[in-house]
N, C-alpha and C positions, 0 to 999 in steps of 0.2 A: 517403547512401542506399546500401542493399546493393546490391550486384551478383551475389550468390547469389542463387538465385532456387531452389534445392531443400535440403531439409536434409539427404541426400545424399551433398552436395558437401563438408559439413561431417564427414558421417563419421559420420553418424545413421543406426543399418540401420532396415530394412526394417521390424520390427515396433515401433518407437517412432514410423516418420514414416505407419504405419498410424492410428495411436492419434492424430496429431496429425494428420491428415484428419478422422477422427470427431469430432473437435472444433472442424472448421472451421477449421482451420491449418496451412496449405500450404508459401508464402514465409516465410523468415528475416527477422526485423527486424533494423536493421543493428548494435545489440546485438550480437543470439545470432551473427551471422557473426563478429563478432570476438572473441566470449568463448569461444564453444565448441573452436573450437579447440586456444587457450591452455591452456584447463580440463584437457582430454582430453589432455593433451600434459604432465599433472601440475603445471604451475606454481601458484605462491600468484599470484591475480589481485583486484588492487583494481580496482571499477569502478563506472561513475556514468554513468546515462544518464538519460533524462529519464523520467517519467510514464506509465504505458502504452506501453512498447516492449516489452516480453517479457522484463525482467531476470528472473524468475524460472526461466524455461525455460530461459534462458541457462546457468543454473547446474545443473539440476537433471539436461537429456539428458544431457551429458557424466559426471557424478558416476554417475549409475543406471547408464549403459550400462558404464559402468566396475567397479559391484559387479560388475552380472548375469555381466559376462564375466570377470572374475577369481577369482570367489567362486562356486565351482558350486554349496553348499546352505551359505548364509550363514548364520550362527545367534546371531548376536549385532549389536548396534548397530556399522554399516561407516561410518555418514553421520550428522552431526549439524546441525540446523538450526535456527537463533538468533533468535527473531524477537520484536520488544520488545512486544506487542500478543495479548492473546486472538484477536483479528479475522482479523489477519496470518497467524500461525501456523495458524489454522483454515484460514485458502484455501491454503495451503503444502501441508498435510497432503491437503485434497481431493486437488491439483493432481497431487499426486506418484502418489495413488491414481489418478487418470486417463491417467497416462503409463506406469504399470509396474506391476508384479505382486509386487512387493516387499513383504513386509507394512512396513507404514507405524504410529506411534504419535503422537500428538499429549498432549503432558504440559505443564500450564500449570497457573498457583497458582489458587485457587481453587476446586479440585479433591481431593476427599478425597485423602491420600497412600496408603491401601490399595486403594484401587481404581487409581490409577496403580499400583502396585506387582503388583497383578494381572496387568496390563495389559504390566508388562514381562515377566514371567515367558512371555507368547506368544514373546515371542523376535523383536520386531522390527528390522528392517533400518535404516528411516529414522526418525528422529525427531528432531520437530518438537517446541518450546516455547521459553520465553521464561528468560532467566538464572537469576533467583532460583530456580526448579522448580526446572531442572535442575540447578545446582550443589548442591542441597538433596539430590536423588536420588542424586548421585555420592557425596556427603558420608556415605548414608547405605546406599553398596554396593547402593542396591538398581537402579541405573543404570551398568554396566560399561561399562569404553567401550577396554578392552584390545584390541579387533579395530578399533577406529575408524580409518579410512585417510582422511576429511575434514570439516570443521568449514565451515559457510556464516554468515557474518553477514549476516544480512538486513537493511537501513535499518540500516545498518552508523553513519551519523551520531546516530543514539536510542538506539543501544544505548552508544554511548561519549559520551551527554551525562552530567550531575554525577548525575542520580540513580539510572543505571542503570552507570556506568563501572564504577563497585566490583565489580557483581556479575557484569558480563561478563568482566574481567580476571582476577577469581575463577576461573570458568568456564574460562576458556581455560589457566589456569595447572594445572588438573588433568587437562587429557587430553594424550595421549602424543603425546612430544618427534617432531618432522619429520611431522605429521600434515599434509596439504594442507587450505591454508585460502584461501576466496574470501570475500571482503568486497563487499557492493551498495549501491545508494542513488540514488535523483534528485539528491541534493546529496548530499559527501564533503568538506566543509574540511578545509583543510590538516591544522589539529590531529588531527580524525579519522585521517587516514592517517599521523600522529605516532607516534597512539598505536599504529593496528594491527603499524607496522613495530616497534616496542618490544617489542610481544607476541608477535612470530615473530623476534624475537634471542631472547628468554627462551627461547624452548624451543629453540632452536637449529636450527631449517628449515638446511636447505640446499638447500631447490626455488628456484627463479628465481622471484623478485617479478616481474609484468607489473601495470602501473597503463594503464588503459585508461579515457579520458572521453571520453565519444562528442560529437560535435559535438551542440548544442544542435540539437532539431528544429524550435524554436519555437514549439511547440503552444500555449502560452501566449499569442504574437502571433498568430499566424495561425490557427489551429482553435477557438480559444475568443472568443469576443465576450462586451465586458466593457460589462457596464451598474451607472452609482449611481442611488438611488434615496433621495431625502432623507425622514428621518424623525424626529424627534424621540423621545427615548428611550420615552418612557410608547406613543407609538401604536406602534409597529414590531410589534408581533404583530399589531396590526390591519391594518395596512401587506404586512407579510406574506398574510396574510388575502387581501385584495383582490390581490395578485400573484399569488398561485395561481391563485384564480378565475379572471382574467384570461389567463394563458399558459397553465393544463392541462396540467403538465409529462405528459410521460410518465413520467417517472421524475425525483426531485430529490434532494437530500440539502439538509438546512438545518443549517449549523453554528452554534452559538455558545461561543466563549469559556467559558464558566459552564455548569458543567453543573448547577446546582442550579435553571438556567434552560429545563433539554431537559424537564423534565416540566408547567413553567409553560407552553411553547411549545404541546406535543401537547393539553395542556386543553384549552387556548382556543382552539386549530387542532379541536379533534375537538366541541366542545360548538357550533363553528359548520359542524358538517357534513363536513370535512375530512378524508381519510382518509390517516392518518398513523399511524407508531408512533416511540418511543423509542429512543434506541440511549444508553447512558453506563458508564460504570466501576462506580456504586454497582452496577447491575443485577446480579444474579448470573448466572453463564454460558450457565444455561440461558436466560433471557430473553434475554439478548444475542446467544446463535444461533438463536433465535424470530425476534428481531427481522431479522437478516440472514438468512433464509429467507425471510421472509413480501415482505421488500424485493426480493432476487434473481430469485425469482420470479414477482414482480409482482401480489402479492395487496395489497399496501399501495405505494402509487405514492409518496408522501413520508415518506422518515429525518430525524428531527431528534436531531441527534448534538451532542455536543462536539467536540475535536480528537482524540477516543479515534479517528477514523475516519476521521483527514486523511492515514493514510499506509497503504498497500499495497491497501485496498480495492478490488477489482477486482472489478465490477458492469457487465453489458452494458447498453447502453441508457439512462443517467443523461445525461437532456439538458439538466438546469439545476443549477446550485449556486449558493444561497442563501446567505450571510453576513453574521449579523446582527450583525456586529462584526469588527474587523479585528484579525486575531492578532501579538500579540508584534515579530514576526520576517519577514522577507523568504521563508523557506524555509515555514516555516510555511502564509503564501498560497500558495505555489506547489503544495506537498503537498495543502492542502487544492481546490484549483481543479481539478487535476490530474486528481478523482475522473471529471470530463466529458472529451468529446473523447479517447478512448481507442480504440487498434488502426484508429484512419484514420478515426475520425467524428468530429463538430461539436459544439460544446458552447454555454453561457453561461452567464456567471458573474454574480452581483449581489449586490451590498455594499448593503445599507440601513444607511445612517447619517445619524446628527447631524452639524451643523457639523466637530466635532473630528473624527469619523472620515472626512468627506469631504476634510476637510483632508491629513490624510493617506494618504488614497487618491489625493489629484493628488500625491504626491511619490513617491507608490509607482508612479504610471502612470508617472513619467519615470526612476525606476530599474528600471524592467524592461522599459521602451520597447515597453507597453503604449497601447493606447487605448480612453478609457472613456468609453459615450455616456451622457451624463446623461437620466433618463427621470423622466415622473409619472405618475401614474393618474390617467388620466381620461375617464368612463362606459363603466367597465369594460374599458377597453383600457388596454393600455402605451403613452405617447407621448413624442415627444419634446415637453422643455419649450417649446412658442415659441403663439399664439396658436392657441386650437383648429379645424381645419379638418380638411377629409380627408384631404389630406397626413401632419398631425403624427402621427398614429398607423399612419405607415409603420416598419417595424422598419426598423431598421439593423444 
């Protein structure tokens, strides 16, 4: 835990820790105490902390406060920001709009190229988007990045998995040699920080690498309560169904696996009353930041997403996550649970599965020394499974 307790202390003036009052962010998380720093001290920082600690700020006070004060009328891209996801990149792009006066651009695929190209011509400072764009942009002069003093890898472990490594390493092989570069992440395997330390020999850094993994805060054991919920594959929307009724999230996100299954879910979730919207990759952009509006600000109380939204999503208030299937990979759960229980509140997670998935949901509770209360529906409350009385439909 930090022992900063102002931002300050860290070396954040006056008119950024104004900005981060209005926002309802006072205390450093013990992140941004040990990143900021480093950052502002110019070093290349790898780091990994968990879920909902502030890694984005972490990176971002130090980097601005650094144009604003060495660059008195900036006019060209100083900061470049990496982010594997539409989603991601868009809350980057807000975030940065709410801490500085910099002009800001968000440039992601799926977006005509002449209206980004517009769009650079304003002459923005910080910009945000995801590899393939932006190597596209540079490839095609209409994204200079001759003044750029630093490069941020956002979920730095997505951006260097097999289907985006290409176009990040791309990316980073066209902007200019000894740039300061910060890499982030809830999870960073080894390989991941393989690969980043390969791509600052390439260009030859000569700033101090700082690799920084903050202790685990456990929000996973301790701030999230894990409940399964058995269902067989054919009723699980129905199952679903009767869970919402039952709890009344304030706010939920329901993931699955399939997203050719996020439009089957909201049907059959909205034709029985349910008020819910979509979130997936087919969508085109503009319904995908429809959809995280309408969710944000609390006009549609349940997302049913794929894994398009199991990483960087940062949403106040999501007091349940839903999973109607269990993903791939270890990190994967983590990424996606992670949505709840964020900046010191309480979450709960719930896995609706078949046999097979419960199966491996108890091998999953004992590699992450998790505990997961097995629950039913029954007359419209959640209970636990044992003989119905008053008791069984005490939560736990």
């Amino acid at each position: 835990m930090s022992t900063i307790h102002q931002f300050s202390a860290l070396g954040i003036a006056p008119e950024y820790t104004d900005r981060l009052s209005a926002l309802e962010i006072s205390i450093p998380t013990a992140v941004q105490a040990a990143v900021i720093p480093e950052i502002a001290h110019g070093h290349n920082v790898i780091f990994q902390s968990d879920t909902g600690t502030g890694k984005t700020l972490a990176y971002l006070l130090p980097l601005i406060q650094t144009i604003e004060k060495q660059v008195s009328a900036p006019k060209n891209v100083n900061l470049l920001i990496v982010a594997p996801t539409y989603e991601l990149a868009s809350q980057i792009n807000t975030t940065v709009k709410s801490v500085s006066n910099l002009r800001a651009a968000l440039l992601i695929g799926g977006t005509p190229l002449r209206r980004q190209s517009e769009i650079l011509k304003t002459k923005p400072v910080v910009v945000t988007g995801n590899p393939a764009r932006l190597l596209e942009l540079i490839r095609l002069k209409k994204l200079k990045t001759a003044e750029l003093s630093a490069a941020v890898l956002d979920e730095a472990d997505r951006l260097f998995a097999p289907e985006m490594r290409a176009a990040t390493e791309q990316l980073l092989s066209c902007l200019p040699h000894n740039i300061q570069i910060a890499a982030a992440s809830a999870t960073i395997p080894a390989k991941t920080e393989k690969y980043i330390r390969a791509v600052l020999q390439k260009t030859g850094s000569d700033k101090e690498l700082k690799t920084i993994y903050l202790p685990a805060e456990n929000i996973l054991q301790t701030a999230i309560t894990h409940w399964a919920i058995y269902a067989e594959r054919r009723d699980k929307i129905e199952t679903l169904r009767k869970f919402l009724a039952a709890e009344k999230p304030s706010k939920a996100i329901v993931f699955t696996s399939r997203p050719d299954q996020v439009e089957n879910i909201v049907s059959k979730l909205s034709f029985r009353g349910s008020d819910c919207i979509a979130l997936h990759a087919r969508a085109d952009k503009k319904d995908r930041k429809s959809a995280i509006d309408k969710f944000r600000n609390g006009k549609c109380k349940i997302l049913v997403t794929s894994d398009l939204s199991a990483r960087g999503l940062d949403v106040r208030g999501i007091t349940h996550i839903i999973q109607m299937d269990l993903p791939q990979n270890d990190d994967a759960f983590i990424h996606r649970t992670g949505r709840t229980a964020r900046a010191g509140s309480k979450g709960i997670n719930v896995v609706i599965g078949d046999d097979h998935e419960m199966r491996r949901f108890a091998a999953l509770e004992k590699r992450l020394g998790i505990i997961v209360y097995p629950k039913i529906l029954w007359k419209g409350k959640v209970c636990v499974p044992t003989v119905p009385d008053e008791t069984s439909c005490e939560k736990q």
